[in-house]
C-alpha positions in Angstrom: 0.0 0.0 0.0 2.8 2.5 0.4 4.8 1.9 -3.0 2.2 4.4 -4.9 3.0 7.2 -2.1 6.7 6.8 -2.4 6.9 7.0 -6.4 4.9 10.1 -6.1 7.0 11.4 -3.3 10.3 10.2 -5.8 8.3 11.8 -8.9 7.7 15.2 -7.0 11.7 15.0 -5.6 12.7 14.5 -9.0 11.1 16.9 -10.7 11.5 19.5 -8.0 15.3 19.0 -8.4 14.8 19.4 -12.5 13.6 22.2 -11.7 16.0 23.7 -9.6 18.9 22.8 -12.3 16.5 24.3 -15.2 16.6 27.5 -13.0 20.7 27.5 -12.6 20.9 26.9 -16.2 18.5 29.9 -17.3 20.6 33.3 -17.1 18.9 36.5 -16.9 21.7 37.6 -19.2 22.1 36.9 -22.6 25.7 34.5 -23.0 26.3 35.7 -26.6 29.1 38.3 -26.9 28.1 41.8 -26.6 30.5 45.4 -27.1 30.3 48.5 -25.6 31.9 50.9 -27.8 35.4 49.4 -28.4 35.0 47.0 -25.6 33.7 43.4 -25.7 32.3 41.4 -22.8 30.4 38.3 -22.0 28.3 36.9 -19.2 28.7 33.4 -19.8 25.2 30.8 -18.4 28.0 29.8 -15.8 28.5 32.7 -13.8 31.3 33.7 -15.1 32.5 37.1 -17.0 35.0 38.4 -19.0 35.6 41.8 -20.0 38.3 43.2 -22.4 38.6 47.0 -23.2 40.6 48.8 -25.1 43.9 50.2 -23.1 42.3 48.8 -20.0 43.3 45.9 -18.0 40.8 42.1 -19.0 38.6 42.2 -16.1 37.5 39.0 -15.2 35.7 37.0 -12.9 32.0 35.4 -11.4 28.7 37.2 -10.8 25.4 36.1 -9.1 22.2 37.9 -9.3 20.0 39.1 -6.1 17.2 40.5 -7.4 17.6 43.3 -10.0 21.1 43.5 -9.0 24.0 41.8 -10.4 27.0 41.6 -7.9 31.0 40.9 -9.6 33.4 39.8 -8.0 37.1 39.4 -9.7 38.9 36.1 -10.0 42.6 37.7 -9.6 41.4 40.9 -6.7 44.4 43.7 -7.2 44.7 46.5 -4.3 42.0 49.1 -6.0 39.8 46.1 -6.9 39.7 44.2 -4.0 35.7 43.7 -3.1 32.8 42.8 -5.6 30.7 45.6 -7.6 27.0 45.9 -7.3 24.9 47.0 -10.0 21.4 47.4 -11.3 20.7 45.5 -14.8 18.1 45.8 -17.1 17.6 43.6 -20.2 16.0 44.6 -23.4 16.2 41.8 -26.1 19.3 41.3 -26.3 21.0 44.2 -24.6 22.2 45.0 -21.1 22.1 48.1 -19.1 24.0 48.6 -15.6 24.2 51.4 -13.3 25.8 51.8 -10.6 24.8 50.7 -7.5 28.2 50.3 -5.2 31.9 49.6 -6.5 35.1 50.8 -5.3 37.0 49.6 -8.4 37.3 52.8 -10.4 38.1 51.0 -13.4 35.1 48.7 -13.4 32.9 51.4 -12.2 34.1 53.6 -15.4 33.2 50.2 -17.7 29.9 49.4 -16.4 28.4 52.5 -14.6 25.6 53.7 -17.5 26.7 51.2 -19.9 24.7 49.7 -22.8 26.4 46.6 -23.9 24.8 45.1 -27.3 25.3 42.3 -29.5 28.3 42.8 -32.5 26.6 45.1 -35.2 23.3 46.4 -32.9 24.4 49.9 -33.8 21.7 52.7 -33.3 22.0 55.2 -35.9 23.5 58.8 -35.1 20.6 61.4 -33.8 19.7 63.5 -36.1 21.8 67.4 -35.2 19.5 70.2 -35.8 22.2 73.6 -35.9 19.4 76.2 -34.3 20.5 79.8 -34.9 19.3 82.8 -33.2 19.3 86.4 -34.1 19.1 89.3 -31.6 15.5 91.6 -31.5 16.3 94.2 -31.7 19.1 93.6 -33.9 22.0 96.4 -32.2 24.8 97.9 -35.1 28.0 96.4 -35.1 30.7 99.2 -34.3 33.3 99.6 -36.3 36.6 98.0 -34.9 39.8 99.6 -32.7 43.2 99.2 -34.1 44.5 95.7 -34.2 47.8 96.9 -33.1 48.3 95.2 -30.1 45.5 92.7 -30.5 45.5 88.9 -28.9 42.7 88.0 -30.8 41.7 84.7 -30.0 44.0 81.7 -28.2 47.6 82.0 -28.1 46.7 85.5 -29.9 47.1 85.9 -33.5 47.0 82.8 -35.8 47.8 80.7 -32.3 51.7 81.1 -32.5 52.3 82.8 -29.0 54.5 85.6 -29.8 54.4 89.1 -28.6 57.6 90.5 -30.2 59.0 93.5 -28.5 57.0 94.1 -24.8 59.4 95.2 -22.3 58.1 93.3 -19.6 59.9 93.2 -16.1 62.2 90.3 -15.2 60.6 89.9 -11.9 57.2 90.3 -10.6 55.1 88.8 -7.6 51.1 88.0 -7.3 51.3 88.3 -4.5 53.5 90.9 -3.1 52.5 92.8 -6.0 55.7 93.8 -7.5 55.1 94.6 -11.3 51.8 94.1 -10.7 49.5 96.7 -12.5 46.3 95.8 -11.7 44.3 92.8 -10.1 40.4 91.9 -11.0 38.8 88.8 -9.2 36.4 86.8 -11.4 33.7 84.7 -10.1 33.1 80.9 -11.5 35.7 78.6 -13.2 37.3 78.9 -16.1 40.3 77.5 -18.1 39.7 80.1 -20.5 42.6 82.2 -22.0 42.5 86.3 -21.8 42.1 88.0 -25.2 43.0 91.7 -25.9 41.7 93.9 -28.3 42.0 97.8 -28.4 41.1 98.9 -25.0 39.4 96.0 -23.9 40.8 92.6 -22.6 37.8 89.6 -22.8 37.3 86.7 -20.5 34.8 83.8 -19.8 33.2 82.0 -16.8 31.0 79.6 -16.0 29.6 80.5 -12.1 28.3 77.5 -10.3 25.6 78.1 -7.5 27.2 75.6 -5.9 29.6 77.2 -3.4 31.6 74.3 -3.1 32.3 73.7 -6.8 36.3 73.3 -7.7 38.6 71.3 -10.3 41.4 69.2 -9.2 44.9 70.2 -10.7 48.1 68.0 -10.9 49.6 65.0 -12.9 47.4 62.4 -12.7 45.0 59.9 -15.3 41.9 59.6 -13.6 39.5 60.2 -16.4 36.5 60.8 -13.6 34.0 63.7 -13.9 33.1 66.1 -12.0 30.1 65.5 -9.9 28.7 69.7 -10.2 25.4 69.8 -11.7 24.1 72.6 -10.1 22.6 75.7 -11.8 24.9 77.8 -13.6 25.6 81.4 -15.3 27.8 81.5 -18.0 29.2 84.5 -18.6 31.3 86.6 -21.1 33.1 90.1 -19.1 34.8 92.7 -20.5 37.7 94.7 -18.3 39.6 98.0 -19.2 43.0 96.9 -20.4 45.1 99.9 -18.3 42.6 99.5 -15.2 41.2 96.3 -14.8 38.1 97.9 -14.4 34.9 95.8 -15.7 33.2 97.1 -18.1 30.6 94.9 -19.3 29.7 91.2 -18.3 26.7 89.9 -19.7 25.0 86.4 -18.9 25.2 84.1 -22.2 23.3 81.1 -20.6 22.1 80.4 -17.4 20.7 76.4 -16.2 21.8 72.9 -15.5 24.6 72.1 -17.6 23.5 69.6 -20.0 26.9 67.4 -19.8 29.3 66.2 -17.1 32.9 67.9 -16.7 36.3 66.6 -16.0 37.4 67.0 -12.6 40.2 68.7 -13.9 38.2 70.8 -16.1 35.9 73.5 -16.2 32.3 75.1 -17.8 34.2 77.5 -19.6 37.5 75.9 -21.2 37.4 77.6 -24.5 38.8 80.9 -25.1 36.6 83.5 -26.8 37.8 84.8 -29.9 37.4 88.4 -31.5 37.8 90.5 -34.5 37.7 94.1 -32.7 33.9 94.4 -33.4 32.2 90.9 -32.4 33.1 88.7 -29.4 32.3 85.0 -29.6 32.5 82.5 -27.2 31.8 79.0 -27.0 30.2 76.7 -24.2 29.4 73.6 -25.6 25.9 72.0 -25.2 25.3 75.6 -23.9 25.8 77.4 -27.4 28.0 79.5 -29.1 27.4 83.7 -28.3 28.2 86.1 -29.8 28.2 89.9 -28.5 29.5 93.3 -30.1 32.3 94.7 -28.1 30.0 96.6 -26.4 28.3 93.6 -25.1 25.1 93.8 -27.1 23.7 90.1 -27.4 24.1 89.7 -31.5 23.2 86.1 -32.2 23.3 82.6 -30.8 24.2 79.2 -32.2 22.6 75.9 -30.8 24.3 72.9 -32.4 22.7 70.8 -30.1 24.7 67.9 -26.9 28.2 67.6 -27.6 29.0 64.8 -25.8 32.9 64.4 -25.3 34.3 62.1 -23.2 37.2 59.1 -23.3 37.4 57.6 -26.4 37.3 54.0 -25.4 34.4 54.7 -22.6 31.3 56.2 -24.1 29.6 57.2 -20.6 32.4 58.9 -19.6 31.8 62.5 -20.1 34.8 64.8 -19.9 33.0 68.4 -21.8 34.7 70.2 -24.7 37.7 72.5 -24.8 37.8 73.4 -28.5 37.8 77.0 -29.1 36.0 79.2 -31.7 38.9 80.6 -34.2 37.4 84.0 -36.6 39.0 84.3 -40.5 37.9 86.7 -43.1 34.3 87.4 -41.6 33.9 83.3 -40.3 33.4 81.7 -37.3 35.3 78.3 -37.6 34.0 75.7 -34.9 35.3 71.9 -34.9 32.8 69.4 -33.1 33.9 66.1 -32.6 32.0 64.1 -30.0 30.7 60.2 -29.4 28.0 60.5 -31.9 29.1 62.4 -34.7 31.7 64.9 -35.6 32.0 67.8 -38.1 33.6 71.4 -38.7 31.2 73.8 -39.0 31.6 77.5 -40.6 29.4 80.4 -38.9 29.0 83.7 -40.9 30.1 86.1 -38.1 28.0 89.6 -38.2 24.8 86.7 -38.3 25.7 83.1 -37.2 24.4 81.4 -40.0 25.8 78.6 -41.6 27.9 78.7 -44.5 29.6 75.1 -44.8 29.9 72.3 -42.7 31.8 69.0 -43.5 31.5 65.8 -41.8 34.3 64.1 -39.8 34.7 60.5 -39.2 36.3 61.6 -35.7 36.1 60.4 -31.8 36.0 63.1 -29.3 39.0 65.7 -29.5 39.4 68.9 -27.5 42.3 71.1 -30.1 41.2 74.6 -31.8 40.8 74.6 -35.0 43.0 77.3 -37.1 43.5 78.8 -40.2 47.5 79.1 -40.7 48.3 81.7 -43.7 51.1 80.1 -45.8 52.3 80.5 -49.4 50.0 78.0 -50.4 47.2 79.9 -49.2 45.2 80.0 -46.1 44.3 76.9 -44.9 42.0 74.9 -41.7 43.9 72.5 -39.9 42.4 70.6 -37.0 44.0 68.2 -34.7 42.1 64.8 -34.0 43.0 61.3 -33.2 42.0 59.6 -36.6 43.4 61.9 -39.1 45.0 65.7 -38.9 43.5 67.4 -41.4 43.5 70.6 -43.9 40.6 72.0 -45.3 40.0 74.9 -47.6 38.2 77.4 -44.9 36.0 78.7 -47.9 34.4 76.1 -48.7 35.2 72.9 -46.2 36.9 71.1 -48.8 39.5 68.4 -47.5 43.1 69.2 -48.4 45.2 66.4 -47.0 45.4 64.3 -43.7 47.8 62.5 -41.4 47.2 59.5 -39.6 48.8 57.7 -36.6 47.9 60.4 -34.0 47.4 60.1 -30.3 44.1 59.0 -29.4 43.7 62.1 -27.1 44.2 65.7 -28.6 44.4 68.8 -27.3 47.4 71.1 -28.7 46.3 73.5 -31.5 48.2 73.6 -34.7 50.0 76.7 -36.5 52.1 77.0 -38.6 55.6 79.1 -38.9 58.5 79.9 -41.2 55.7 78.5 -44.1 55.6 75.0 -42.3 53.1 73.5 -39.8 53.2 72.1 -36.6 51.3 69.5 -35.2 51.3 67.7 -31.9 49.5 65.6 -29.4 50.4 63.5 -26.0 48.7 61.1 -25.3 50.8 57.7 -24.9 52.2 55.4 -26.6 52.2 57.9 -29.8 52.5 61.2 -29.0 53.9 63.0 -31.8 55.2 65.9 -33.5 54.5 66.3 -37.4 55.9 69.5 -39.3 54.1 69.5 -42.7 54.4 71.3 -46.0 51.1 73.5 -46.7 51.9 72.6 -50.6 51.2 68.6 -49.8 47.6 67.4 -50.8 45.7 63.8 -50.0 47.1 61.0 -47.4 50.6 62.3 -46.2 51.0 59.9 -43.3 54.3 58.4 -43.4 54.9 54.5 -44.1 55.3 52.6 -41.3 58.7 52.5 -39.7 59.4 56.3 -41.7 59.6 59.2 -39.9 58.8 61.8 -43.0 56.9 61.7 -46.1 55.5 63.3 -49.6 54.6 65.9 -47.0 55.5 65.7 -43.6 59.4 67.2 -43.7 60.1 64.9 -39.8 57.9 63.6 -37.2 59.1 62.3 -33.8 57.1 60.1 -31.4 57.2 59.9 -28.0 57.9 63.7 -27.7 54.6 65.4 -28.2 52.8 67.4 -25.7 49.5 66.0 -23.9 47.9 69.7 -23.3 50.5 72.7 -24.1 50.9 74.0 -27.8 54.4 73.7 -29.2 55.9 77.7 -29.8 58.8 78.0 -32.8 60.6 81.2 -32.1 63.7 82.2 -34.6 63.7 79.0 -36.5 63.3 76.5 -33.0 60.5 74.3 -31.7 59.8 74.6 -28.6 57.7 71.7 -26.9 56.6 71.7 -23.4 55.3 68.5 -21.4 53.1 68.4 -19.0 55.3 66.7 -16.7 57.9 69.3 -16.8 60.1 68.5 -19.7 61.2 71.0 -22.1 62.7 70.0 -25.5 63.8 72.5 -28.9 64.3 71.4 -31.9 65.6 72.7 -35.2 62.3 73.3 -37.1 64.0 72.6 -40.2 65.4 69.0 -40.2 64.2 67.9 -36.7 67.5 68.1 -34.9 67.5 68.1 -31.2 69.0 70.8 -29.5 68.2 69.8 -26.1 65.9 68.1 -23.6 65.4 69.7 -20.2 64.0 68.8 -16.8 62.6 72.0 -15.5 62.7 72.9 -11.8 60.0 74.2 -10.4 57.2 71.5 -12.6 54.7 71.8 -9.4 51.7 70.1 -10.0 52.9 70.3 -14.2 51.9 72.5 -17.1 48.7 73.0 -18.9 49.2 76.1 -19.8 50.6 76.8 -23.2 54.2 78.8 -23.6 54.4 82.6 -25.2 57.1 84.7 -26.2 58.2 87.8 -26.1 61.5 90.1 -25.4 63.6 87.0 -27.0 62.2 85.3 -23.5 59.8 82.2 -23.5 57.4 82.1 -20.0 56.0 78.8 -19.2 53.1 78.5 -16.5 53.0 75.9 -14.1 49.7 74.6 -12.6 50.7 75.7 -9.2 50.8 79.5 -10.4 55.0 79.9 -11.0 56.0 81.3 -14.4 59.4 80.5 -15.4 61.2 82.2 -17.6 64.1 81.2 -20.0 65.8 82.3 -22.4 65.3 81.3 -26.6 68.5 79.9 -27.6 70.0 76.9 -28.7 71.3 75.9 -25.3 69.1 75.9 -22.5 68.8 79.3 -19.8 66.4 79.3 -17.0 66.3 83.4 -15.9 64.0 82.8 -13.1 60.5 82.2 -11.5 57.9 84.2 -10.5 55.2 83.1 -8.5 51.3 84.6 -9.1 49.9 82.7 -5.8 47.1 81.4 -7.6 46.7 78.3 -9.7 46.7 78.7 -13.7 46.0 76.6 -15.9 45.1 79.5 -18.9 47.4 80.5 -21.5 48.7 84.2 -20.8 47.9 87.2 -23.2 50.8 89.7 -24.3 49.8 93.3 -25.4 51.6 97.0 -25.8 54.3 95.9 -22.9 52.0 93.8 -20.7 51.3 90.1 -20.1 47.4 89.2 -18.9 47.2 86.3 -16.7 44.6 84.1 -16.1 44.2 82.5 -13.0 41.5 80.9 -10.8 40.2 83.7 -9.3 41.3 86.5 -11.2 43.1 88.4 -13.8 46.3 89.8 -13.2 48.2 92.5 -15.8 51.9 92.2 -15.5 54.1 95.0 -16.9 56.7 97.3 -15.6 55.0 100.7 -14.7 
């Protein structure tokens, strides 16, 4: 009488235990391979994971799910990855979203925090960019401009090459003592913005957080995190007397929550304006490009829409733009390259209307765009991590490229003694090109060669990450963010030397100018050096501003504009 019970009590153990295995074996995750980006991944049915991204250590390891969180834990735990991760999923189809619920391991938090990984070829196509521009009602007159003698139009003042000639500025002079010091204006906000000077009137940016609290961390390091300020902001463009420092105008350009994330070493207001002695324009990003007459009558605005630039083998991570607006020949030149699409784009100036843009096949890059006048004509170059580029700035026409760059770029190209410099830092390329203007189509040198059809030399290993390179009296001048200072002979690529400076601090993001035969490099921690141009290197001494700098100094009619964090200082011997 008791055989029945005990095969249904056997059939009901059995298939209870099926269904426990059927249950192990179903993942809530889809096994097939997926990418993120340049990334690839899987989440294999047996708890395991494996994650390989591009210049990051494989990351792999187990994971288990508790509810609608998955938990990771690593197989080989390192010092900064040491405990598991915890994040919320979400599958649709075939895809996976995470966000981040706890993880002290920065470099899994940066892979997986607002990820989307998707199966090989799910690509969503690029949004559609609407370029929205907006006029001024009423529309004010446009005054007629000051003499460009003694302009710094736009960054690293005219056509970017950093030289002031003659000033007659001091030796010596102290931010904080105030020796040489002409005059001092604080500004509100942050802003790695460079001074520009026209006539009578020096021009700055700022983006004011109502956050109190709201900083940017300085110094040599590669965390690529963001800044975690969202609060409301004004962005501002001000206009101070040049001989006074008195302000003259500022006028609020946007005001909100900033539509993208910033580097924690960066700022709201990283591009320097740019000016043709009648029209100021500046840039902010997803905020819009402004423009204003000298006077600081709103003219027109630009909305190009989100441009979301970040690191170029992590999607999510959103680091904001740097690129500045350059002015030629009555056009605003603007170069947009971000995650989704990229492009250079040519504003008419008195109304901010289109004239051309030309699409880039481009990852996110943070160098200005200029227009370098040589005997082949005037001609665009932009600095990117696919391809360096020429175009005709009339029409947007592509006159030649280089490949093999870094995959970061920030230094702004120029050109002198009718050949043009090009460089970028980030490792293991970092190089230096000096090109012929006359070269047209694919000049990038075969593999193993160091020159070409067009490039005259190229050196890698040497390019800066953030300063622009300076040629004064036939030398190149390159400065490091770590502190190193090399010259070169701009001709055949000869080096002169290679320098340790003293003094490197927390390093150099500003970029070098010259002036007096004298070259002054800025140091993060707020010490200029000077040395001396030359073949053989001459350090003539330090001077120390007391605040941090990380903008790019102005030189005008025998005095140098410096850009700090809080303020504005005019140097010059009285």
């Amino acid at each position: 009488m008791m055989r029945p019970f005990l095969t249904l009590a056997v059939l009901v153990a059995l298939a209870a235990g099926h269904a426990s295995l059927a249950g192990q074996r179903a993942s809530p995750l889809p096994s097939d391979p997926l990418v993120f980006g340049p990334n690839s991944g899987r989440f294999n049915a047996d708890r395991t994971f494996s994650i390989r991204g591009q210049d990051w250590r494989p990351l792999d390891g187990t994971w288990v799910v508790e509810g609608r969180e998955i938990v990771l834990t690593m197989s080989a735990q390192t010092e900064e990855c040491r405990g598991p991760g915890r994040y919320r999923f979400e599958v649709t189809g075939k895809r996976v979203g995470f966000s981040l619920v706890s993880d002290d391991c920065a470099m899994r938090r940066m892979m997986l925090d607002r990820s989307t990984w998707r199966p090989i070829g799910d690509i969503d196509p690029a949004p559609d960019r609407h370029i929205v521009t907006t006029l001024a009602d009423p529309r004010p007159t446009i005054p007629d401009p000051a003499p460009a003698a003694g302009s710094w139009p736009s960054f690293r003042g005219v056509r970017a090459q950093g030289l002031g000639g003659a000033q007659g500025l001091p030796d010596t002079w102290n931010g904080q003592t105030g020796e040489h010091v002409l005059w001092r204006t604080p500004v509100a906000g942050l802003a790695h913005s460079s001074p520009i000077v026209w006539g009578d009137r020096v021009f700055v940016t700022t983006a004011i957080s109502s956050d109190p609290n709201a900083t940017f961390r300085p110094g040599l390091y590669g965390d690529g995190d963001w800044s975690e300020d969202r609060s409301r902001h004004r962005w501002m463009v001000i206009a101070l007397d040049k001989r006074s420092g008195r302000v003259l105008w500022e006028r609020v350009a946007h005001e909100g929550v900033p539509v993208d994330r910033r580097h924690i070493k960066s700022t709201y207001a990283s591009a320097t304006p740019a000016t043709d002695g009648r029209i100021v324009v500046a840039s902010f990003g997803s905020q819009g490009i402004h423009a204003f007459t000298v006077e600081g009558e709103p003219l027109w605005k630009v909305d190009v829409g989100r441009m979301d630039l970040g690191a170029y083998n992590i999607p999510t991570i959103e680091w904001g733009p740097a690129s500045s607006p350059m002015i030629w020949s009555g056009m605003v030149f603007l170069q947009v390259d971000t995650h989704a699409d990229s492009f250079m784009l040519a504003l008419d100036l008195e109304t901010g209307r289109t004239i051309w843009k030309t699409e880039r096949d481009e990852i996110p890059s943070w160098g200005t765009p200029n227009v370098v006048e040589t005997s082949e004509g005037p001609q665009l170059v932009t600095n990117a991590s696919n391809f360096i580029r020429a175009y005709d700035p009339r029409t947007g026409k592509e006159l030649w490229r280089i490949g093999r760059s870094s995959k970061i770029t920030a230094p702004t190209p120029f050109a002198a003694d009718d050949l043009i410099v090009v460089a970028s830092g980030r490792g293991p390329e970092r190089p230096i090109f000096v090109v012929r203007p006359e070269s047209r189509g694919d000049l990038t040198p075969a593999d193993g060669a160091t020159s070409s059809q067009g490039v005259v030399w190229s050196r890698t290993g040497r390019g800066p990450y953030m300063p622009t390179p300076l040629v004064l009296d036939g030398i190149l001048y390159v400065l490091a963010n770590q502190g190193y200072f090399d010259a070169y002979d701009l001709r055949t690529g000869e080096e002169l030397y290679r320098q340790r400076l003293p003094h490197p601090g927390s390093g150099f993001s500003a970029s070098p100018v010259a002036a007096d035969g004298k070259l002054y490099l800025a140091n993060e921690d707020g010490d200029m050096l000077v040395v001396r141009s030359g073949r053989e290197f001459a350090h003539l001494g330090t001077n120390g501003m007391g605040e941090l700098i990380m903008a790019t100094p102005a030189l005008s009619e025998g005095v140098m504009f410096v850009r700090t964090a809080q303020s504005v200082f005019a140097i010059g011997a009285r």
